[in-house]
N, C-alpha and C positions, 0 to 999 in steps of 0.2 A: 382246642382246635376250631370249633366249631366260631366263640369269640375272631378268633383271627382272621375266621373269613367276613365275616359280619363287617370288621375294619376295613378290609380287602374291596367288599361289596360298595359301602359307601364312600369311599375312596372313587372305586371308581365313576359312581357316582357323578360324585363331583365332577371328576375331570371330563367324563364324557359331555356333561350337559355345559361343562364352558367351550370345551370344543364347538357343540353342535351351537350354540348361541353366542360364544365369545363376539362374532361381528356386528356384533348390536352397540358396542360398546363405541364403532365409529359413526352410530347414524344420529343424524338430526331428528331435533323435535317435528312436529307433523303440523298442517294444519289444524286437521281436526281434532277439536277437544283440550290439545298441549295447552290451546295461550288460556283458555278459560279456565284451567286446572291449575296452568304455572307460570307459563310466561309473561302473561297479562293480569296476573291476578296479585294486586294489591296485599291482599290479606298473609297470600302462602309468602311475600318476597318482603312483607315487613319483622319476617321472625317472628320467636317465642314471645307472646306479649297477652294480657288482656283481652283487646281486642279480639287481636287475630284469632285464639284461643274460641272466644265468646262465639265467632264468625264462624268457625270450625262445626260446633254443633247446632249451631240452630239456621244454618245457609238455606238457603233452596236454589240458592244461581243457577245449578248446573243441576237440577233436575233430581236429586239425590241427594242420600241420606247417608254419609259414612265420612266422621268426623275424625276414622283415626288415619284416614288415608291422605285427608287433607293436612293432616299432623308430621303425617311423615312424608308426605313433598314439601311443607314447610322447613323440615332436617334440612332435608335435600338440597335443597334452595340454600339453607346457610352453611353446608357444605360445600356447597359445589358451583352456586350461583345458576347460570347459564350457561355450565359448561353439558351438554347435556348426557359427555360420555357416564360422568357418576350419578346419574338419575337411572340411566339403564343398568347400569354395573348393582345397584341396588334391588333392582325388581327382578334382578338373573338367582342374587344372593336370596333372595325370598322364596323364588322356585326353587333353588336346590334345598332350601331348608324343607318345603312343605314334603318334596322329594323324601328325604331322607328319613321325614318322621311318619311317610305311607310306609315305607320298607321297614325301619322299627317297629310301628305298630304291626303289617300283618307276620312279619318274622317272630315276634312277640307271640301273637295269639294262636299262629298255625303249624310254628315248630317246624315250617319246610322254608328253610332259609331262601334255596333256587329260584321256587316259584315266587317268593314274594320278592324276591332279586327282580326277577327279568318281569313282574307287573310292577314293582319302582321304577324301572329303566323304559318301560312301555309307555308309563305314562311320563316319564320327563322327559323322554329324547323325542315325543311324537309331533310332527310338522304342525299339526293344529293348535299346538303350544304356544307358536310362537305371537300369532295377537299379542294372545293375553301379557309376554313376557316383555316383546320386541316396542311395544307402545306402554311411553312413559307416562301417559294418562289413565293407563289402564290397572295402574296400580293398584288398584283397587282390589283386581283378582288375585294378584300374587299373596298379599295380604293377607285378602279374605282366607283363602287355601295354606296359608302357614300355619295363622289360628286355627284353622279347622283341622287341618291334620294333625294339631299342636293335641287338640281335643279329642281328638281319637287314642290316640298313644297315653294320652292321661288315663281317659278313660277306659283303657285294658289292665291299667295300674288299679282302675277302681274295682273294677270286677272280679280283680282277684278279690280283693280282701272287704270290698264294702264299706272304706272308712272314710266319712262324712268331708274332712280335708281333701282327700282327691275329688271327690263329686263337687264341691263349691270350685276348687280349680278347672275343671271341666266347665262346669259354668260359668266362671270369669274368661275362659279362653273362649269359649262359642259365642257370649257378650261380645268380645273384642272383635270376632270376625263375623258377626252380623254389623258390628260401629265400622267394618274395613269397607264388607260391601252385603247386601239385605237378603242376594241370591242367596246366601245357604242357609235361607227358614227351611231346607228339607233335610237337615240335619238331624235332629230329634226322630226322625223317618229310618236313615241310616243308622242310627245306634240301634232301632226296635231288630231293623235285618240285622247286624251283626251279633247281637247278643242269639240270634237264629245260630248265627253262622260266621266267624268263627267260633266266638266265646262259649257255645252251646248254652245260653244262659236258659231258655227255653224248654219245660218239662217233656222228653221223649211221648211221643205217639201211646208206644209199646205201656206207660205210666198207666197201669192200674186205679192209680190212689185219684179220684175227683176231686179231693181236697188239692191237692198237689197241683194238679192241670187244672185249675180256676187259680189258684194264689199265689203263685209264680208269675202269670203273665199279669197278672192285677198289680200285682208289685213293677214289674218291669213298665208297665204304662205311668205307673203312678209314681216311676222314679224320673220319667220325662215332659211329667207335668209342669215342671220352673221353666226346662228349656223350652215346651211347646207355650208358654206365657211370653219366655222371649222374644219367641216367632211370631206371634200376635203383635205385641207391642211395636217391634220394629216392623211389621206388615203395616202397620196403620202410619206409622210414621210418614215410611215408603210411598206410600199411595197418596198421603196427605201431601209430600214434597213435589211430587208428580206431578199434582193439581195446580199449587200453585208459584210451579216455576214457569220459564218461562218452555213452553214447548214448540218445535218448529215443524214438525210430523203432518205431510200432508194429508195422514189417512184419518179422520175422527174417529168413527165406528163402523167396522165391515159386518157385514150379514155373518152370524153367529157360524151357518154353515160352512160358510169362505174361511171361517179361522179355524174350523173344525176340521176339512180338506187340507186347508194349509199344515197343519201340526201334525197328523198324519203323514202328510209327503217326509214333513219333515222328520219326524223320529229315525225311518229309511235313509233320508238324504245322508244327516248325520252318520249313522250306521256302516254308509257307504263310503264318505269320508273317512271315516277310522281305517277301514280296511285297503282304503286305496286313495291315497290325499297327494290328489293331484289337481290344479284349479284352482289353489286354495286364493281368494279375495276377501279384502278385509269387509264386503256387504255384497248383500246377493239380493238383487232386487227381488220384491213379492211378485208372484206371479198368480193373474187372475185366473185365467183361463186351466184351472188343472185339469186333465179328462178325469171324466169319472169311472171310466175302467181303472183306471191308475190306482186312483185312490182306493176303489174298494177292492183291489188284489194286495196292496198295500196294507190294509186294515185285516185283510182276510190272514196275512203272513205274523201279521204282529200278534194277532189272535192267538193263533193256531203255536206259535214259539212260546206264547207265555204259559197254553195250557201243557205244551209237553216240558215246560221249566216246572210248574206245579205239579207235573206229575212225577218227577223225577226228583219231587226235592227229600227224601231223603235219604237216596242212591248218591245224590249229585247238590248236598245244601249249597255250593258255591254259585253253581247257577242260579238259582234259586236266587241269593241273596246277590249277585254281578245283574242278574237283570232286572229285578226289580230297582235297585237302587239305578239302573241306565234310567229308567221309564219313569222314577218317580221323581231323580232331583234333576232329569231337563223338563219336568213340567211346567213350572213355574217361568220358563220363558220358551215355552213351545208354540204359544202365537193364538193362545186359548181366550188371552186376556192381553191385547194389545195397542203395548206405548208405541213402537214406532210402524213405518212404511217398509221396514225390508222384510222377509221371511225368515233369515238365517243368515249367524255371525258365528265365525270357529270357537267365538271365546266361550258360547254357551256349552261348549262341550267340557270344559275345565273338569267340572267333578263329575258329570255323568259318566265320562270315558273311563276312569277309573272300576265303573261296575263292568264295564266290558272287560278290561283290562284281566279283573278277578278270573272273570269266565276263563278265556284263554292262558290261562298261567296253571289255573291248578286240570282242565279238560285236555291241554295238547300231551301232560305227560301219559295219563293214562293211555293215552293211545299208543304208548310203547312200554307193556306191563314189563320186559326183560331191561334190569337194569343195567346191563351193558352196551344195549343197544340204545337204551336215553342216553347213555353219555355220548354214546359214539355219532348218535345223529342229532341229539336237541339241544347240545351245546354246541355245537360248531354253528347251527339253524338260527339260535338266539343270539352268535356273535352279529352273523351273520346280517341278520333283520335290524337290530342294534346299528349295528352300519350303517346300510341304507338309508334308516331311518333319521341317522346325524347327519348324512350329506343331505337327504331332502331338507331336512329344517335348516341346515346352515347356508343353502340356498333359498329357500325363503326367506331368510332372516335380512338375507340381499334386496329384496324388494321394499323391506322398508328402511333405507340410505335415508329417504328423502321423500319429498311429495310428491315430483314426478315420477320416480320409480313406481311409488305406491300407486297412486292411481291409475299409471298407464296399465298397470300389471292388471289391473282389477276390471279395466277397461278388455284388456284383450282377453279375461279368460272367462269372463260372463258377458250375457246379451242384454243391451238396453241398460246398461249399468246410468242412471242418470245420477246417482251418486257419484260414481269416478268422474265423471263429466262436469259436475258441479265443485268440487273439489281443487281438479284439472283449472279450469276457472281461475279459482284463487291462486291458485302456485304460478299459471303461466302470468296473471296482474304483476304477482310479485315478483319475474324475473322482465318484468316492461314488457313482456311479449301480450300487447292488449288487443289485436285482433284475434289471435288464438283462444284469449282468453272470452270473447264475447262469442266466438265459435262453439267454444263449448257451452256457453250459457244459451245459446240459442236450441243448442241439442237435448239440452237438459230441459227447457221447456217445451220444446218436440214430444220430448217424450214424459212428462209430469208437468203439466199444464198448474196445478196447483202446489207445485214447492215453493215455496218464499224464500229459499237460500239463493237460488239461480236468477230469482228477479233483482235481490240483494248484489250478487255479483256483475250480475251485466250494467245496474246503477254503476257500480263503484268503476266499472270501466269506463265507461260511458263519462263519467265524471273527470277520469285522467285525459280523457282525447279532449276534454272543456267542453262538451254538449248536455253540460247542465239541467236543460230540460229534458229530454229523456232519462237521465240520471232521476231528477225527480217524481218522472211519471213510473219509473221502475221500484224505487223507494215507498212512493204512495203504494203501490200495487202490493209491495209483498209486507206492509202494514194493515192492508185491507183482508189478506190472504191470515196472516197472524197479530193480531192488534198486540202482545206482549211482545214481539219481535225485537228486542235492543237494538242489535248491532245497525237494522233497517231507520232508526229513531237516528240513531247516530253519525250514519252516513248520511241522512238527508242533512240532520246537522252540518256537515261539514260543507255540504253545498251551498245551503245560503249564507255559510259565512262567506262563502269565495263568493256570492251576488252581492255581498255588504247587507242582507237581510238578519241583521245580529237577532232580537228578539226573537225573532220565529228561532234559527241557532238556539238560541240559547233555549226557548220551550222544551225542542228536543231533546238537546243535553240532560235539562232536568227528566225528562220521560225515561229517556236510557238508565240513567242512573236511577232515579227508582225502579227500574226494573231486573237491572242487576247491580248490584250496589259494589259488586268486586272487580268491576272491567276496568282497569284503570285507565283506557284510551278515552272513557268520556271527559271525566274526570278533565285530563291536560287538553280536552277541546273546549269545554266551558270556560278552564281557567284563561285561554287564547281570546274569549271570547271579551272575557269580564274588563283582561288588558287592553282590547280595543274601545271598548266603554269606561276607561277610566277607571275602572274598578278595582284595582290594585290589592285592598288586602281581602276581599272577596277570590280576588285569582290565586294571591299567596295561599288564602285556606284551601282551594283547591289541589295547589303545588303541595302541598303539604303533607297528599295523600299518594305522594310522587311513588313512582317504578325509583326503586333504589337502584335497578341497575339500566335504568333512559338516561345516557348523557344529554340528550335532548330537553328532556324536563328539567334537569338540573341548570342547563344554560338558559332557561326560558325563566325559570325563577328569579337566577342572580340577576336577569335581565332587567325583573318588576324590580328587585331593591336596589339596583341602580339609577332607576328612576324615580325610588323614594329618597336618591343621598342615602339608603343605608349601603355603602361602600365595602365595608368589610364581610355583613351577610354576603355579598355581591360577589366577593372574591372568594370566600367560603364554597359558593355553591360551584364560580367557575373555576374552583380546584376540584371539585367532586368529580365534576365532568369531565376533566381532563384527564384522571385518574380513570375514571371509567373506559376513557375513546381515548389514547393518548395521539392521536391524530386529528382530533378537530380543532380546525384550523380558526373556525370563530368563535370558540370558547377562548384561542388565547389572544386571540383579536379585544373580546373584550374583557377579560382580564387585565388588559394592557390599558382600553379605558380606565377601565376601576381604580387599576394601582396610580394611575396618570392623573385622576380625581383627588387622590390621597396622597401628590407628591413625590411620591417611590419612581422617578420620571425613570430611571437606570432600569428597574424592574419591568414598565411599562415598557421598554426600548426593545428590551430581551423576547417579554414577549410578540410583541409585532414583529420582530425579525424571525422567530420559529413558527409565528401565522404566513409570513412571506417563503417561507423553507417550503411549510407544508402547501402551499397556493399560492405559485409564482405571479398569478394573472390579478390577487388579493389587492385593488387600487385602493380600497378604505383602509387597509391596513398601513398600506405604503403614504398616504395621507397624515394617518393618524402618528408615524413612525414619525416623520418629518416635525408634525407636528412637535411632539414628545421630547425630540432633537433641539428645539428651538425655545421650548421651557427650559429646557435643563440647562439649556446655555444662558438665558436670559439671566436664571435665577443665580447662576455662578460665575458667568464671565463675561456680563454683557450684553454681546452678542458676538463671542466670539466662532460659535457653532452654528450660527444662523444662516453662514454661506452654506455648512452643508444641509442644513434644511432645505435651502434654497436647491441645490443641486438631486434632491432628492421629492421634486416634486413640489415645494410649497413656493416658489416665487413669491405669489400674488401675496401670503401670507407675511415674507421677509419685504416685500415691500409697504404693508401695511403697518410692521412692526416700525419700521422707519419715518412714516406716515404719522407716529403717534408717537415716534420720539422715544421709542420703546428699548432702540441702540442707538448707534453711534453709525 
């Protein structure tokens, strides 16, 4: 019986947490983070290979150290391309897995199948999920949290019996999810609590024997000494890749106390969010100014909860072992030791919430010792909240459609958000809306005078209205602000090609690219550059390094081997691109060249007439059609097709043929 509910449980499971997130499956990639993780990135969209492999673990582009995450957006990618419903569909499939093997594991160790039900369904159906789940760059956590849950459930496997094969697989699974993402070196932390609580691996208080209460716990530290080696190793990695990628965080180093007061608020804030997650924004600006009443009623509360959790531990080992584990694995990004400018992001809450989760699962039944009256009131309470709980997250899940959803959301439900604002920015460029779009980069330096993203973005606007020189002096600025800054290298790039200042172009190109070697937009701007400088198989090496799914770079290629006479690469490449855009209207424009170089005049004809289908207004097409018309007649009837060339735009040309004796 007991099995069939277990089935029953994780069944539901499943279906609740595709309900509560199924609409994720229609939103677009984001801004932020997507193109540098997937979209734009060369490495994950060239497939399984050497390289890309090679690129995999020893990267620092993106600021981080987790080579299996990149591994599995490269699947992704040859699954699914840039569709980006199956990138999300993916990272839903990761949460319910990590889901299912929490509720395995604490069902496994505590024998009360309910309560480790309804803390599985607490922590998968909860709104603050959705970051981590609903952002396809954030893969990282769904990952991270598979392995790591993967390693819990092993690891109860090990503690029954002590046999050396489950302990190495334990440590190949916590390997893998320190390689997804480095946040859970407090692992090795959470095995010490739960061998406390549930596994009792821990010699009782009441234990007479000194022998016993010295060489049980010497054992149990000494069995987490490989994984706390892990934690080390990939800590040093972590912080080495930090160093030197590139970083765009306008805060360097805050007075030790400001991160002290900040961490504090936040452990609360957090706290507060769990029990009332409303607000939620994907970044919450830092906030300088905390009162110091705040914080130290704040600090006085956490105090005082942890020593009545120590006092009660072993009346109550769950708390004990749910709050410790809240307080020790969101340390590590509590703001003690900080990489960026905001204070607090929901996804840090991923595995901390889970020790809260503990608390409330095994403390709400006790407080109805008559078990008729749990059933009658704390199943219906748990459907109940479970509900709730899915309609909040499947409306959040709404806000991230798109990048104006996202940021407006994050705009309206925090103050001074110069994030959403700077963001805002890039999305409203890319829908042409570029006064909006210099609106919010203005606001954004209103309010963070030192972010380089925002000087970044009002250049690139600045740049589409053609006011080039402020484009430039915005560019220099948020270079000066971050001298490793790529994207800033690249756009000035792009400016002085459009002044004709190629060299300086091209310095930048090269700067960008050495400073992220996976962007693939520098890449096809040097290679533009190299073509206007004659540099042709200088540009092809560049093309070479092509977005497998840019029709753009595909037709920019065949362009260069058209102008080497290699005709056939030429038609190669603008088959790709056609195959990729089957609407673009100058890939078959020049394909219709190519084939018309090599003869094939009937092929060439076809396609200038489906370039004139798709762009009625297409005059080079209609030219070149005529033309094409006036070959093919030459070379077979004369000129008996030459009137219709003639009627089709070429006159001047049917009179020249005649001119030269070329017909009759």
């Amino acid at each position: 019986m007991k099995r069939k509910y277990t089935y029953l449980i994780v069944l539901f499971l499943i279906v609740a947490s595709c309900a509560a997130f199924g609409r994720i499956a229609f939103n677009e990639f984001i801004i932020l983070d997507d193109g540098s993780h997937i979209t734009k990135n060369i490495y994950i969209q060239s497939g399984f290979n050497l390289e890309s492999i090679k690129w995999a673990f020893t990267s620092v582009d993106t600021a981080h150290w987790h080579p299996l995450t990149f591994l599995s957006h490269t699947l992704d990618w040859s699954l699914f391309g840039p569709n980006a419903t199956g990138h999300h569909l993916v990272s839903l499939l990761l949460h319910i897995g990590a889901v299912i093997f929490l509720f395995l594991f604490l069902n496994k160790t505590t024998n009360n199948i309910w309560s480790s039900a309804f803390c599985a369904a607490l922590f998968a159906l909860h709104p603050l999920r959705v970051e981590s789940v609903a952002w396809a760059a954030n893969r990282k956590d769904v990952l991270s949290m598979f392995f790591g849950m993967a390693t819990l459930y092993t690891y109860a496997f090990y503690a029954e019996s002590n046999r050396l094969p489950r302990y190495f697989l334990c440590l190949i699974l916590f390997a893998f999810s320190l390689m997804s993402k480095p946040i859970i070196v407090t692992l090795p932390f959470v095995l010490l609590l739960l061998d406390y609580w549930p596994l009792r691996r821990w010699p009782e208080v009441t234990d007479r024997s000194t022998n016993n209460r010295l060489k049980m716990p010497a054992k149990l530290i000494w069995e987490k000494v490989p994984f706390i080696g892990l934690t080390i190793a990939i800590s040093i990695v972590a912080f080495w890749t930090q160093n030197k990628a590139e970083l765009v965080a306008s805060i360097d180093s805050l007075p030790l106390i400001t991160r002290v007061a900040n961490a504090i608020d936040s452990y609360v804030a957090y706290l507060g969010k769990i029990f009332w997650p409303v607000n939620l924004a994907i970044y919450y600006p830092y906030n300088f100014h905390l009162p110091l009443w705040r914080i130290l009623i704040y600090a006085i509360c956490l105090i005082a909860l942890t020593f009545a959790v120590m006092a009660s531990v072993r009346k109550l080992p769950f708390l004990f072992t749910g709050w410790l584990w809240y307080l020790g694995t969101l340390f590590p990004v509590i703001g003690i030791v900080q990489v960026a400018d905001y204070s607090r992001t929901d996804r840090y809450t991923y595995l901390p919430s889970i020790g809260i989760a503990i608390m409330l699962s095994w403390t709400l039944p006790l407080l109805f010792p008559d078990k008729k009256m749990r059933k009658k009131i704390l199943f219906p309470a748990a459907l109940t909240i479970m509900t709730i709980l899915m309609v909040v997250t499947w409306k959040q899940c709404g806000y991230w459609k798109n990048d104006i959803e996202l940021f407006n959301h994050a705009l309206h439900v925090t103050k001074d958000n110069y994030f959403a604002h700077s963001y805002l920015a890039q999305a409203s460029a890319k829908d042409g809306k570029i006064a909006e779009a210099i609106d919010h980069c203005n606001n954004t330096i209103r309010l963070n005078p030192y972010y380089p993203i925002a000087c970044l973005n009002r250049g690139i606007a600045y740049a589409q209205l053609g006011l080039y020189q402020r484009a430039l002096n915005d560019f220099n600025h948020a270079i000066s602000l971050n001298p490793h800054f790529s994207d800033a290298f690249n756009s000035r790039g792009l400016v002085y090609v459009k002044l004709g200042r190629h060299q300086q172009a091209l310095h930048d190109f090269n700067r960008a690219i050495s400073l992220n070697p996976s962007e693939s937009d520098a890449y096809l701007n040097r290679a533009t550059v190299y073509v206007k400088l004659g540099q042709y198989q200088k540009a092809i090496n560049d093309y070479n390094r092509i977005n497998p799914v840019d029709a753009d770079a595909f037709m920019n290629r065949g362009t260069v081997f058209y102008k080497l006479g290699r005709y056939q690469q030429a038609i190669t490449d603008y088959n790709h691109a056609i195959r990729l855009q089957p609407g673009h209207a100058d890939a078959y424009n020049n394909r219709g060249l190519a084939y018309g170089r090599t003869g094939h005049y009937q092929q060439a004809i076809d396609d200038f007439d489906e370039a004139i289908r798709l762009k009625p207004n297409f005059a080079d097409a209609y030219n070149n059609r005529a033309y094409a018309h006036f070959l093919q007649s030459n070379k077979s009837t004369g000129c008996l097709d030459a009137q219709k060339a003639c009627s089709l735009g070429m006159c001047k040309l049917f009179k020249f043929a005649k001119s030269k004796k070329l017909c009759r």
